[in-house]
ChimeraX commands (.cxc) that place a marker at each C-alpha (Angstrom):
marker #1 position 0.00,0.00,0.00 radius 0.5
marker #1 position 1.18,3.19,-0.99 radius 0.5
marker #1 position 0.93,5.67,2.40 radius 0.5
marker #1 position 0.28,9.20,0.21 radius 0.5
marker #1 position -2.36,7.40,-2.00 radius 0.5
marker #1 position -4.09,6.08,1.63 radius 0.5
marker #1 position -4.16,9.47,3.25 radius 0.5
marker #1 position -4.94,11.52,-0.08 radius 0.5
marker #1 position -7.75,9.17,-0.19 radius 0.5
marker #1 position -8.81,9.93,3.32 radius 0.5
marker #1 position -8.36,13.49,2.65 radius 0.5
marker #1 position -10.73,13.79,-0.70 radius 0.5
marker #1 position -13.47,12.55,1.98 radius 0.5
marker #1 position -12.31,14.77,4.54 radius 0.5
marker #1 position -10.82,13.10,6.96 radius 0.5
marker #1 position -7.16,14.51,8.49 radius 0.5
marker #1 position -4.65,12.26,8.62 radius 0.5
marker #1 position -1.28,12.86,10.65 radius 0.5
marker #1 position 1.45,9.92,10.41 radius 0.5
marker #1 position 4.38,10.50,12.93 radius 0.5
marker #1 position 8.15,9.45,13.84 radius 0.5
marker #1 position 9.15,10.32,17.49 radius 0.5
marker #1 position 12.42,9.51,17.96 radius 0.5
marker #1 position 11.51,9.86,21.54 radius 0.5
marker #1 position 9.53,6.81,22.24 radius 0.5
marker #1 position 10.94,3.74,22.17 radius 0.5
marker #1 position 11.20,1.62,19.03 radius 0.5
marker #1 position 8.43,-0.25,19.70 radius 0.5
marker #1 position 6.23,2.53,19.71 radius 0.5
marker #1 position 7.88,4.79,17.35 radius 0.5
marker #1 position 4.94,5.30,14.68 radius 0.5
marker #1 position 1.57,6.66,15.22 radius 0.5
marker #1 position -0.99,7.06,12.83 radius 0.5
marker #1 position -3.97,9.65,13.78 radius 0.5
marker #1 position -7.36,9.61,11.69 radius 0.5
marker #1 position -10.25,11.77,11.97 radius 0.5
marker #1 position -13.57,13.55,10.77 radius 0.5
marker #1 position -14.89,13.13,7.58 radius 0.5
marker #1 position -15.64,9.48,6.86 radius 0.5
marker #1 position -14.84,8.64,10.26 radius 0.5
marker #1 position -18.27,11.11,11.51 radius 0.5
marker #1 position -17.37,14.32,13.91 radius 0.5
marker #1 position -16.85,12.87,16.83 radius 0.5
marker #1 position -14.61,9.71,15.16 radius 0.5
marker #1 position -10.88,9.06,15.17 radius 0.5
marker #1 position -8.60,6.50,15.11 radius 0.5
marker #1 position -5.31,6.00,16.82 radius 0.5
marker #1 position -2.44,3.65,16.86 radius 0.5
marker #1 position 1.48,3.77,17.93 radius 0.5
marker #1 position 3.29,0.72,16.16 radius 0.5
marker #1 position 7.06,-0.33,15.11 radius 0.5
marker #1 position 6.50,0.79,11.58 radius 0.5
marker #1 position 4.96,3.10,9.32 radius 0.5
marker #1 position 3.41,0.02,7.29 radius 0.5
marker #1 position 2.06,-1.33,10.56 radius 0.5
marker #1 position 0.26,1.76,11.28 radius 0.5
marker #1 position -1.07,2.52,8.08 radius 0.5
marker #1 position -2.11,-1.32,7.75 radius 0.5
marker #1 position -3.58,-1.07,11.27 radius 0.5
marker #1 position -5.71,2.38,9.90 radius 0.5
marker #1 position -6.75,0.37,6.55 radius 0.5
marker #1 position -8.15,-2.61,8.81 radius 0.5
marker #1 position -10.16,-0.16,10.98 radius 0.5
marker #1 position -11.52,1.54,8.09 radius 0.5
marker #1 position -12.14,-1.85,6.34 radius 0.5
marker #1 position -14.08,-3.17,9.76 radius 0.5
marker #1 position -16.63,-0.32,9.43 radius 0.5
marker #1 position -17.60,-0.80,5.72 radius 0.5
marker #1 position -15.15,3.16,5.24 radius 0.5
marker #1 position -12.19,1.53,2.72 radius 0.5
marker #1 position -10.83,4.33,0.74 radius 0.5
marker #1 position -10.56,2.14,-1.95 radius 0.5
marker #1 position -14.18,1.34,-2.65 radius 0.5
marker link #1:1,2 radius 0.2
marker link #1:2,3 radius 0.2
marker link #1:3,4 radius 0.2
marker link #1:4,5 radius 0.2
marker link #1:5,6 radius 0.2
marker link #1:6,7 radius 0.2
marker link #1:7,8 radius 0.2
marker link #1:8,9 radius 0.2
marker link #1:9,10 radius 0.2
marker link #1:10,11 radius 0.2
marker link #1:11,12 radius 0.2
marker link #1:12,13 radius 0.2
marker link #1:13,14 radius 0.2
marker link #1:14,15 radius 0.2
marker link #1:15,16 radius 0.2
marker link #1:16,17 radius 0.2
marker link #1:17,18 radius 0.2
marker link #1:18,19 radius 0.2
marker link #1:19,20 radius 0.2
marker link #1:20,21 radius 0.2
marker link #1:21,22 radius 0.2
marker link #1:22,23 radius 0.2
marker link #1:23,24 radius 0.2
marker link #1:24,25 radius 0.2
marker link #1:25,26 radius 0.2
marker link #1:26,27 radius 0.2
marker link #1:27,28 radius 0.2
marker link #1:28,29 radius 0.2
marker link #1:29,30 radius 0.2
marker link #1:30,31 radius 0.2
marker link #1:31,32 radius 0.2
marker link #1:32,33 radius 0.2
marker link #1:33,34 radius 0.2
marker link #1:34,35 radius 0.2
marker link #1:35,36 radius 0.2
marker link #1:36,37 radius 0.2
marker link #1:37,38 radius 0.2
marker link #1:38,39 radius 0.2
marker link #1:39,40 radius 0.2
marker link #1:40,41 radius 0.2
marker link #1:41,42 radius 0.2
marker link #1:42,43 radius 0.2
marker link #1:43,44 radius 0.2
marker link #1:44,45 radius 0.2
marker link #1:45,46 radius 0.2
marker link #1:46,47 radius 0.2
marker link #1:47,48 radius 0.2
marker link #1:48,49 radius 0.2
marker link #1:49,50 radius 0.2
marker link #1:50,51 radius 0.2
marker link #1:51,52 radius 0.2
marker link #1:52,53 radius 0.2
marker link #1:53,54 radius 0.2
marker link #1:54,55 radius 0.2
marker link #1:55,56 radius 0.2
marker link #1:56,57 radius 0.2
marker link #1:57,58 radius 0.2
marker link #1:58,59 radius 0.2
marker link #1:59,60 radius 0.2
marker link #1:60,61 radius 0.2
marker link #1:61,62 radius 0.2
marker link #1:62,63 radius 0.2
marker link #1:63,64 radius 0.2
marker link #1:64,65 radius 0.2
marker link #1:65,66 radius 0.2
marker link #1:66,67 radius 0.2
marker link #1:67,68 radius 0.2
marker link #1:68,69 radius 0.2
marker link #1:69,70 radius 0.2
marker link #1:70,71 radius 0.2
marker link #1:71,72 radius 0.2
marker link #1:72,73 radius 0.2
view
């Protein structure tokens, strides 16, 4: 999966999408993906702090996928 095609995706249906390093943390929690709004309704978001970039993204794409939202439907 390609990461800018996933969050232009999210963005053409409104939704803000933040995907962050923090050297920080510790390698197991490096990465954190943050979704919200549009598909995801006002009050939705989605979280999750993983190892990888892919692993977050993936983790996003599964949520989304769970609640009938894909961005590639």
């Amino acid at each position: 999966m390609d990461a800018v095609e996933l969050m232009d995706r999210l963005a053409e249906r409104g939704c803000s999408v933040v995907l962050k390093a923090d050297g920080e943390r510790p390698p197991g929690r490096r990465w954190m993906v943050l979704a919200s709004g549009g598909t995801l309704g006002e009050d939705g978001s989605f979280r999750t702090d993983r190892p990888t970039p892919e692993e977050c993204l993936n983790a996003l794409l599964e949520h989304l996928e769970g609640r009938n939202l894909s961005p590639f439907v």
